[in-house]
C-alpha positions as CSV (number, residue, x, y, z in Angstrom):
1,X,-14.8,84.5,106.8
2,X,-16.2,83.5,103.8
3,X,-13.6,81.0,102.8
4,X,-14.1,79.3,106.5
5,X,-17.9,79.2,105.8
6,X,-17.4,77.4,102.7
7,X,-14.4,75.2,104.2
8,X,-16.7,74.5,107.3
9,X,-19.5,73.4,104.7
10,X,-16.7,71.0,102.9
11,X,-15.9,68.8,106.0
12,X,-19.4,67.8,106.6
13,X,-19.1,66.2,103.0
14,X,-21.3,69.1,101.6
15,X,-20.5,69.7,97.6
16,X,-20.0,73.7,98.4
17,X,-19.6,76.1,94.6
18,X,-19.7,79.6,94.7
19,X,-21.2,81.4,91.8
20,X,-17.8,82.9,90.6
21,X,-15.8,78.8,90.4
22,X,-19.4,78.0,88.0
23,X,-19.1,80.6,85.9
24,X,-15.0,80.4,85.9
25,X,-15.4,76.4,85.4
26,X,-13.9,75.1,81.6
27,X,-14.5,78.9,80.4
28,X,-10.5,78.8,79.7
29,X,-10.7,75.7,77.8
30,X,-13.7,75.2,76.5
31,X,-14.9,77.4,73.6
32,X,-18.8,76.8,74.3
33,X,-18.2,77.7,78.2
34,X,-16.2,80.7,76.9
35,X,-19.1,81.7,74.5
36,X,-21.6,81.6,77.1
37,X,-20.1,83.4,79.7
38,X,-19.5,86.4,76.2
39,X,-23.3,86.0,75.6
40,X,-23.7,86.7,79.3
41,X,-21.5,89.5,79.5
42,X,-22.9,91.0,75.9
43,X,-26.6,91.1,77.6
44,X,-24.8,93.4,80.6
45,X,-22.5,95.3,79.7
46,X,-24.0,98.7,77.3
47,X,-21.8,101.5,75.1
48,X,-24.0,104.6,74.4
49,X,-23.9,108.2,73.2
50,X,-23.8,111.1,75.1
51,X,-27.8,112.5,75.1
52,X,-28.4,113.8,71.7
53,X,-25.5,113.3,69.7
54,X,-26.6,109.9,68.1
55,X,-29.2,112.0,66.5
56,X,-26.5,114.8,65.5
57,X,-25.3,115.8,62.2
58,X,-21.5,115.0,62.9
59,X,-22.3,111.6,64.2
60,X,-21.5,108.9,61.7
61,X,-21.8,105.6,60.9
62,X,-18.4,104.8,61.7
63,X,-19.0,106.4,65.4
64,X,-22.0,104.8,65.6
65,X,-20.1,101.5,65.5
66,X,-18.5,101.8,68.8
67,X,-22.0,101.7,70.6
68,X,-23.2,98.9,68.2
69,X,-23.0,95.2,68.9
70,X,-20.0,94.4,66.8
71,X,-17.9,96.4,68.8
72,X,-19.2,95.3,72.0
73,X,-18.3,91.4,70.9
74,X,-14.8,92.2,70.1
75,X,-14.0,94.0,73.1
76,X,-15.3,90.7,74.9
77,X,-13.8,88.0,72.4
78,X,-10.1,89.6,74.0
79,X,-10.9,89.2,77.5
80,X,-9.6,87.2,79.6
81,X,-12.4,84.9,81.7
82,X,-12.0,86.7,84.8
83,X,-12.2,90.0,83.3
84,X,-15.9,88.4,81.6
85,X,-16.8,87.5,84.9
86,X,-15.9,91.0,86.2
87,X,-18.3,92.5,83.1
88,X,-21.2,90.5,84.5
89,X,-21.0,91.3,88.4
90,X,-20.3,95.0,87.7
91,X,-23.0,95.6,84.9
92,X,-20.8,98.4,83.4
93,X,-22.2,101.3,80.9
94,X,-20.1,103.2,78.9
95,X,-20.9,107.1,78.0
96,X,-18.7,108.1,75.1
97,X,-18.8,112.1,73.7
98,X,-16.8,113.4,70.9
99,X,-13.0,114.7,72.4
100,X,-12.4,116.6,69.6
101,X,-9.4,115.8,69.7
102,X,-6.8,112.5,67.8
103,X,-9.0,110.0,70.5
104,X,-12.2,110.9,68.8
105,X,-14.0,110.1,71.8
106,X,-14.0,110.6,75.6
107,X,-15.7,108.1,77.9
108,X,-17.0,108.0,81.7
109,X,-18.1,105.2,83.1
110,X,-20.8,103.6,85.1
111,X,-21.5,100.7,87.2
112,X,-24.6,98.7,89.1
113,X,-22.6,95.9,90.3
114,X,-24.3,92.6,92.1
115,X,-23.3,93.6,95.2
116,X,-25.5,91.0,97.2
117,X,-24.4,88.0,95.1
118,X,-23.2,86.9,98.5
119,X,-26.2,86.0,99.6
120,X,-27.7,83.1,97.1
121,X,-30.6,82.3,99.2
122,X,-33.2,84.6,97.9
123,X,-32.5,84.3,94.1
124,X,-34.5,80.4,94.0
125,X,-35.9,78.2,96.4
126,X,-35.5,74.1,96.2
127,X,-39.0,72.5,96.5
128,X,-39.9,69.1,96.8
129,X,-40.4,69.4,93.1
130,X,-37.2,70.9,91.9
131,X,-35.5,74.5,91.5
132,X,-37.9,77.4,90.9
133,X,-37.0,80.8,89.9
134,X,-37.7,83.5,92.1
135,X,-38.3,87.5,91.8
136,X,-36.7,90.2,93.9
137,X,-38.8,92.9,95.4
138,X,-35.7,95.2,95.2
139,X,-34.6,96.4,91.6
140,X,-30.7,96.3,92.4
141,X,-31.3,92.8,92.8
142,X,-33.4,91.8,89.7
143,X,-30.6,91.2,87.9
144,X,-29.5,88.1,89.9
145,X,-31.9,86.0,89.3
146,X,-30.9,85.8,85.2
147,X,-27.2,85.1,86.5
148,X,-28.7,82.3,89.1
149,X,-30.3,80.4,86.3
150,X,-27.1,80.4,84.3
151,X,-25.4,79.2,86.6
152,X,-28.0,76.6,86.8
153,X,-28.3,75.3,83.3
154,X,-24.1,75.3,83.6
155,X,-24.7,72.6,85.6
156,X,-27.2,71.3,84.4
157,X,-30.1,71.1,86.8
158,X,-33.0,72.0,85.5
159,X,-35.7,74.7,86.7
160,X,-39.2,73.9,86.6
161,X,-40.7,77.2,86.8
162,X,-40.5,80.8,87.5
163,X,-42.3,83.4,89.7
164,X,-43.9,86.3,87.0
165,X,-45.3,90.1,88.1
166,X,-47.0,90.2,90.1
167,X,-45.8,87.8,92.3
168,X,-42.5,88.7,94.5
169,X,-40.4,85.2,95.8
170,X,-37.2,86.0,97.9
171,X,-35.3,82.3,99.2
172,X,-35.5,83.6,102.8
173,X,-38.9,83.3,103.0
174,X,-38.9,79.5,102.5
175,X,-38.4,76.3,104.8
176,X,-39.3,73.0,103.4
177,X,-40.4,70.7,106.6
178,X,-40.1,67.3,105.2
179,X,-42.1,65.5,102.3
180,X,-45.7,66.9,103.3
181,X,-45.2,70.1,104.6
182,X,-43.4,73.8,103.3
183,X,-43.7,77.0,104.9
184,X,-43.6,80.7,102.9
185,X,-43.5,84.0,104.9
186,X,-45.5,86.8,103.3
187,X,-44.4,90.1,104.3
188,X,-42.1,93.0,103.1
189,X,-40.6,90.9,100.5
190,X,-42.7,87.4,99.6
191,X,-46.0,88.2,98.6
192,X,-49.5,86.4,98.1
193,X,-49.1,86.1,94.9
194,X,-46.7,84.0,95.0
195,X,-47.6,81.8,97.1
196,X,-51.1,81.2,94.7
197,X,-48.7,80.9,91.4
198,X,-46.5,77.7,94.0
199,X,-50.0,76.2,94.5
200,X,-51.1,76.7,91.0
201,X,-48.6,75.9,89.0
202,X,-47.7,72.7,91.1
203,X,-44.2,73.7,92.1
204,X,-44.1,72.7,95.6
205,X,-43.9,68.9,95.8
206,X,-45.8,69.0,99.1
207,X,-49.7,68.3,100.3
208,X,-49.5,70.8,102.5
209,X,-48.4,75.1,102.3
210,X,-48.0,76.9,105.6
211,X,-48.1,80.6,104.9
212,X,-47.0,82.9,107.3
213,X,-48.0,86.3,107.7
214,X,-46.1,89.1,109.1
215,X,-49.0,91.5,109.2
216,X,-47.7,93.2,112.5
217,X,-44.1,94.7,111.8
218,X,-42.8,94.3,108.9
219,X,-39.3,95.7,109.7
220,X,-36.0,95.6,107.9
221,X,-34.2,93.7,110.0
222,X,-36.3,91.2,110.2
223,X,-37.2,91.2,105.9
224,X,-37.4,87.2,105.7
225,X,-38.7,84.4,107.7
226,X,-35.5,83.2,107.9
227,X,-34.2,86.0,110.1
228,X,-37.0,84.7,112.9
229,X,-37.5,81.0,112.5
230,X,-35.1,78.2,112.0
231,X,-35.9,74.4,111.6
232,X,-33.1,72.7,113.5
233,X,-34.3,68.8,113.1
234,X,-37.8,67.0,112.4
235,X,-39.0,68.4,115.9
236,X,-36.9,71.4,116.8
237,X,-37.3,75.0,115.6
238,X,-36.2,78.4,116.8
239,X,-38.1,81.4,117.2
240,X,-38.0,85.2,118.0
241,X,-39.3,85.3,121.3
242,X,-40.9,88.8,120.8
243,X,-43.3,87.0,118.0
244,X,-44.0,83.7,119.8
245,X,-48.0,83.9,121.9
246,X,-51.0,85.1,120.3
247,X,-51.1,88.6,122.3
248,X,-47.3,89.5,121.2
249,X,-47.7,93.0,118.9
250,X,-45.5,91.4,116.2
251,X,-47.0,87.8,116.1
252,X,-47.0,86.0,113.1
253,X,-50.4,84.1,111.4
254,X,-50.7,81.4,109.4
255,X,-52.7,80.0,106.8
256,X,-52.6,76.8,105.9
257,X,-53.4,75.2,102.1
258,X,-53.6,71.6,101.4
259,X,-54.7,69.4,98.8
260,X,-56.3,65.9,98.4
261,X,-53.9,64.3,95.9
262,X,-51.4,65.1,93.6
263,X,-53.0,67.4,90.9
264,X,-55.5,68.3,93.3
265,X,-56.4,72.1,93.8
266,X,-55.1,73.5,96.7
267,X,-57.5,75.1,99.2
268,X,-57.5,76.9,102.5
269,X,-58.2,74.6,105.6
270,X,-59.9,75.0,108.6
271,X,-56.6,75.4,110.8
272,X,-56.0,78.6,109.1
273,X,-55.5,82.3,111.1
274,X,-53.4,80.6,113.7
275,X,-50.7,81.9,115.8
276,X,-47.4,81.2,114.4
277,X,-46.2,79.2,117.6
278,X,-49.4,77.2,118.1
279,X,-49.6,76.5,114.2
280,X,-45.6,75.2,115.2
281,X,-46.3,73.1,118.3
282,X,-49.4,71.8,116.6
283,X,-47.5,70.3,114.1
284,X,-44.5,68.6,116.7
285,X,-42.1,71.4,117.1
286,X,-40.3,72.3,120.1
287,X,-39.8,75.6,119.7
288,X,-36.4,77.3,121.0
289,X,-37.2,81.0,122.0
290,X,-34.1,83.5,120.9
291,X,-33.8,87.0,122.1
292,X,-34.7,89.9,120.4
293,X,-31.0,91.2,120.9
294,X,-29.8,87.4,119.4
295,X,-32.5,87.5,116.4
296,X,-31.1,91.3,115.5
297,X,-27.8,89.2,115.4
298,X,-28.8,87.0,113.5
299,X,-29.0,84.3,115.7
300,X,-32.0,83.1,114.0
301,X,-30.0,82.8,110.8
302,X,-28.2,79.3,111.1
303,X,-27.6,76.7,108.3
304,X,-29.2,73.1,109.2
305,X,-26.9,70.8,107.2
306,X,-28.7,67.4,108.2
307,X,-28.0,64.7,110.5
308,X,-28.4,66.7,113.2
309,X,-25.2,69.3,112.2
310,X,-25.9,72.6,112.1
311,X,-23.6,76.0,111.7
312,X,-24.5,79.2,113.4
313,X,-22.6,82.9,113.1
314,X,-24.0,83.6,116.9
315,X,-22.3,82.3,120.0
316,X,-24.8,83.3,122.1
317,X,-27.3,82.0,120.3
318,X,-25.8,78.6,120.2
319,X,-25.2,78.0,123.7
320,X,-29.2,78.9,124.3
321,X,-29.5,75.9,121.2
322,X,-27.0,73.8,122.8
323,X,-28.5,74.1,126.4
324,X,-32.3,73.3,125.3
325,X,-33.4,69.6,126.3
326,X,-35.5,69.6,122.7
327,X,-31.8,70.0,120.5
328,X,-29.8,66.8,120.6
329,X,-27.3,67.4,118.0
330,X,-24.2,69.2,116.6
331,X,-23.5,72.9,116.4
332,X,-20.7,74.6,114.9
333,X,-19.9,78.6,115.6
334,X,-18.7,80.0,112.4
335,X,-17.5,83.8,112.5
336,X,-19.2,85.8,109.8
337,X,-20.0,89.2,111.3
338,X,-17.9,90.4,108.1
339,X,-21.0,89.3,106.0
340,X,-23.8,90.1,108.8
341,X,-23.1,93.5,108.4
342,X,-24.6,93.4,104.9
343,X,-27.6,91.9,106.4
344,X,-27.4,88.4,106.0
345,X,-26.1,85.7,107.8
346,X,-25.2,81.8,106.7
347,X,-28.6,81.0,106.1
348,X,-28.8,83.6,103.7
349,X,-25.3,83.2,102.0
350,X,-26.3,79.5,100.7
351,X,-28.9,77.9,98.7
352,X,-29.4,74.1,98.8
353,X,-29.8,72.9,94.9
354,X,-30.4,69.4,95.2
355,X,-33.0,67.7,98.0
356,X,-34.5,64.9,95.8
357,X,-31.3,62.4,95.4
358,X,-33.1,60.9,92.5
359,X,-32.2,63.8,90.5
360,X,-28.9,62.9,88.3
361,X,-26.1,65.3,87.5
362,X,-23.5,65.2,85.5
363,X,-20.0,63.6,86.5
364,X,-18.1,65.9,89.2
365,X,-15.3,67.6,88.7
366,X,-12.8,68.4,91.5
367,X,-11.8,72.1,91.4
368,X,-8.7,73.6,92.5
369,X,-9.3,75.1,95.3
370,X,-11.2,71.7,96.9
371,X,-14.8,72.2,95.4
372,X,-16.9,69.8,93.0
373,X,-18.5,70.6,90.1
């Protein structure tokens, strides 16, 4: 389903990676590519000592060599690129105790593997300014944000900033809305914070922030803006239809920052503590009510590839899209209730790098399997 998502991405002239082809790409060729993914696997992957007997009278130095550095680099130096890759989703630690017997040592073995990698939304987000680094509230998924940004400097794009503690920054939680305008749910995952370290540090590219509260609920399946709102076009947007009205129990709120200028402060305006749908229609959306039962299907969670094309996981969902009088372009039904079971839906799974076409990469390189590097 996965291979379809990507292959459905391809036709509309979409360059489409997935994080294993970038690391994969030259590291069998080139010797720096194949150093970098080592150094990458080195910082992951940890030999120790049962507890205590480092600090034992039978341990030696020659023991202690097998949970020291060296030893760690050679095992890596005769792997094979896939097997580094392996190394760095899987985060593998290795427990080693004496046999006491011709091995010298016994070892057991264990593993916090990257097991959301699937879902390259929330690691970044793409401003009007560039790529900025985000932080996970969970703490199985810290550990994807360092493999993001290599994959990033692989290809040479460049970050221009990263969200510290406090501050919390997931990719669901953020829509840009043209050259003026981005919106940043604060909730169960995105905090306040930062939002203030976007404003202040200039990483948003925009005159305008919309932040929107979920204040109200605050539910699991419903983590991320982007499992309730959708932009579908410059004047078209979905919505939960349990959220949308002022009196609904699990209404949104926004507040709204803007600036005067470029380097300006920005500072709270007047049109703040609205309703999320008013703050919407305010602003020239026709807004697209979705079930609760579609939403908690992800039929919120479609990928709005331009020019009017956009994929959806949610057939149901799509015909209420493709019936409304305010859509007037393209949808596609892609099945991906393999991956929505992991919650996450094609919204989630992708990550757009590039919005500013001004920004120059390197020469592409056609991969095997149909993708450009």
């Amino acid at each position: 389903q996965h291979q379809e998502f990507r292959a459905a991405l391809r036709r509309h002239g979409i360059l489409c990676l997935t994080v294993r082809q970038v690391l994969l790409h030259d590291a069998a060729r080139s010797m720096t590519a194949r150093i970098a993914l080592e150094d990458l696997a080195m910082s992951v992957l940890s030999y120790k000592f049962v507890e205590g007997y480092e600090d034992a009278v039978q341990c030696t130095d020659r023991d202690k060599y097998f949970v020291g550095d060296d030893y760690k680099r050679n095992v890596l130096e005769v792997m094979s690129p896939e097997q580094l890759i392996d190394v760095v989703l899987c985060h593998p630690t290795v427990e080693m105790r004496p046999s006491g017997r011709d091995t010298g040592f016994t070892a057991s073995y264990r593993f916090d593997p990257l097991t959301n990698m699937q879902f390259t939304r929330d690691q970044q987000i793409t401003t009007n300014a560039g790529l900025v680094m985000g932080r996970l509230r969970s703490v199985q998924r810290q550990h994807e944000v360092k493999l993001m940004r290599f994959c990033f400097d692989k290809l040479g794009l460049s970050v221009i900033g990263c969200i510290e503690a406090p501050g919390y920054l997931e990719g669901g939680d953020y829509y840009p809305a043209g050259s003026g305008l981005a919106f940043l749910g604060v909730g169960m995952r995105t905090n306040f914070e930062a939002a203030e370290a976007l404003m202040e540090k200039d990483l948003l590219g925009t005159q305008r922030l919309a932040v929107v509260h979920d204040d109200f609920e605050k539910c699991q399946d419903r983590m991320h803006l982007d499992c309730v709102f959708n932009i579908l076009g410059k004047d078209c947007c979905i919505l939960a239809e349990d959220i949308i009205g002022a009196d609904k129990p699990f209404r949104r709120t926004v507040d709204e920052y803007a600036r005067s200028g470029p380097g300006q402060p920005y500072l709270k305006t007047a049109r703040s503590g609205m309703e999320f749908s008013a703050f919407l229609i305010s602003e020239g959306f026709n807004i697209i009510p979705i079930s609760r039962e579609m939403q908690l299907e992800y039929g919120c969670n479609a990928l709005n590839l331009g020019r009017g094309n956009v994929l959806t996981c949610h057939a149901g969902a799509a015909r209420v899209i493709a019936r409304s009088p305010h859509f007037t372009g393209d949808l596609e039904h892609v099945d991906f209730g393999s991956i929505t079971s992991m919650y996450g839906a094609l919204h989630c799974s992708s990550q757009v790098l590039v919005r500013n076409k001004s920004l120059i990469m390197r020469p592409a390189v056609v991969l095997p399997d149909g993708g450009i590097l």
